[in-house]
N, C-alpha and C positions, 0 to 999 in steps of 0.2 A: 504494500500500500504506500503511496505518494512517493517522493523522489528526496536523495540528498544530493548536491552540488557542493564541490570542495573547491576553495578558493586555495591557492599556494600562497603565501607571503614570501615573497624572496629577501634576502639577509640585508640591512639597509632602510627597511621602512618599516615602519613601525604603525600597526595598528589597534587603536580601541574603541571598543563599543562602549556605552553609556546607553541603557535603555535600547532604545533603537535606533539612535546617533551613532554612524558611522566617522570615524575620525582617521584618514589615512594620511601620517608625515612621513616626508622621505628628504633626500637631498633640493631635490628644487622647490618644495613648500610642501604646504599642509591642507587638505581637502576634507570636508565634513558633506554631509550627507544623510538622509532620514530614511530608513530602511525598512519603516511602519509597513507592513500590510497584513491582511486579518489571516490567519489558519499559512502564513508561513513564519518560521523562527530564524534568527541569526545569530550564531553563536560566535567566540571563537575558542579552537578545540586544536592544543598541540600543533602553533604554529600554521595555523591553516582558520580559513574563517568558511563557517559551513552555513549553508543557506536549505534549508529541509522543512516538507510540510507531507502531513499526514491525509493529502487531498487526493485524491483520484481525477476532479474538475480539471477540464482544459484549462479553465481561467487561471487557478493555482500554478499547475505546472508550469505556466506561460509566464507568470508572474516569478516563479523564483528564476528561471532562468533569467529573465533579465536584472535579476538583482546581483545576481551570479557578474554577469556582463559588467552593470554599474558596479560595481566592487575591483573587478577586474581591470577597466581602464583608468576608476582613481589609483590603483596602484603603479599600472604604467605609466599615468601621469609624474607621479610624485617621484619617480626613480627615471623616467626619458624624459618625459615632455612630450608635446603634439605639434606639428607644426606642419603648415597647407600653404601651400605655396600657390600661386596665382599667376595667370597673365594677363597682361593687358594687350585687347587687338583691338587695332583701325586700321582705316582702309585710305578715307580720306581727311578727316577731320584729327592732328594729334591731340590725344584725351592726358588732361594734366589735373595730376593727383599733388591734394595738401591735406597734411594731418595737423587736426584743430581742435585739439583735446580728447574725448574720445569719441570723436567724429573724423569722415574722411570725405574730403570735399572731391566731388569729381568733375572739372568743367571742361569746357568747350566736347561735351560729348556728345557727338553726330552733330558738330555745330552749334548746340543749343545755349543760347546766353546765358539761363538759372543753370546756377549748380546743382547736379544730384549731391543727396546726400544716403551718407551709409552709417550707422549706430557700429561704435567699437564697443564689446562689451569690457568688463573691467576682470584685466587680467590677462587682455590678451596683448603681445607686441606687436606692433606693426613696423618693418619695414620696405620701405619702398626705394625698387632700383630701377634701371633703366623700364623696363616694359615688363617690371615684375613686385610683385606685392608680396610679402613672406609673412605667416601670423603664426606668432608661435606663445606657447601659454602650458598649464601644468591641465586646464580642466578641456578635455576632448568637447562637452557639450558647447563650452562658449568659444571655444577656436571653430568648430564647426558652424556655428552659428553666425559669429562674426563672415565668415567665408559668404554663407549665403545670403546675410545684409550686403555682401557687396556685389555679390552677384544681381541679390534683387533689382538693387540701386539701377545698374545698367540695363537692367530689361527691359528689351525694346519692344515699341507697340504702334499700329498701324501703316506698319511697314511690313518688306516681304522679309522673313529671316532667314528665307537663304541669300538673300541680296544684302543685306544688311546684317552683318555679323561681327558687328562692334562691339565691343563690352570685356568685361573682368571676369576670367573664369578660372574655377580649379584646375588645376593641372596636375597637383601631385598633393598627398596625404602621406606623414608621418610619423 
């Protein structure tokens, strides 16, 4: 009856639970986390942090595996880091990028006099090189996130996009 998921902790980072507070520090920071949900438990057991529920429900199962996952990549986080690299395409218009807190100003893109803008979330770095954008941070959610506020920012609309294939995109995850 239901499943257990063993998380590894590798030597280096150091995790505790409080309640249901997940708290993973390692070399490049420290990441917390709420790990509540109803008929799954979170233990940690001999070096390893174990995510188990006595459910048979799709819902359950579906649910500690991803707890599994989020456990998983604040760990990566806190001992690599995440970082998504970007680039920047135009065709005719060059699109020029300023960082203004935690905002990223994107003008003359497709021409356009107002600046797009794109939300830096807090925690992630940006830098910017010739026709490339780099965010790199400890939490995989807001490095991901931020990636997509800048992709959104560019998205083009009532035009053809295979004619127009301007804009800021993923290119590489790691």
């Amino acid at each position: 009856m239901g499943i257990t998921r063993r998380v590894e902790i590798p030597p280096g980072v150091d995790v505790t639970l409080e309640e249901s507070v997940l708290t993973v520090s390692g070399p490049k920071g420290t990441l917390t986390r709420s790990m509540r949900f109803p008929q799954i438990d979170v233990t940690l057991e001999d070096g390893e942090l174990v995510v188990s529920t006595t459910s048979d429900k799709k819902r359950f199962l579906a649910m500690s595996g991803t707890l599994e996952a989020l456990a998983k990549s604040m760990i990566q986080g806190v001992a690599e880091g995440y970082e998504y690299r970007m680039k920047v395409v135009y065709s005719h218009f060059p699109i020029q990028l300023k960082l203004q807190g935690n905002r990223l100003e994107i003008n003359n893109f497709l021409g356009e006099k107002q600046p797009r803008i794109a939300k830096i979330l807090e925690g992630v770095t940006v830098k910017l090189g010739n026709d490339e954008v780099v965010l790199t941070g400890i939490d995989r959610e807001k490095v991901g996130n931020t990636a997509a506020n800048i992709e959104h920012a560019t998205r083009i609309t009532k035009r053809d996009p295979r004619v127009f294939q301007d804009g800021i995109y993923i290119t590489e995850r790691a």
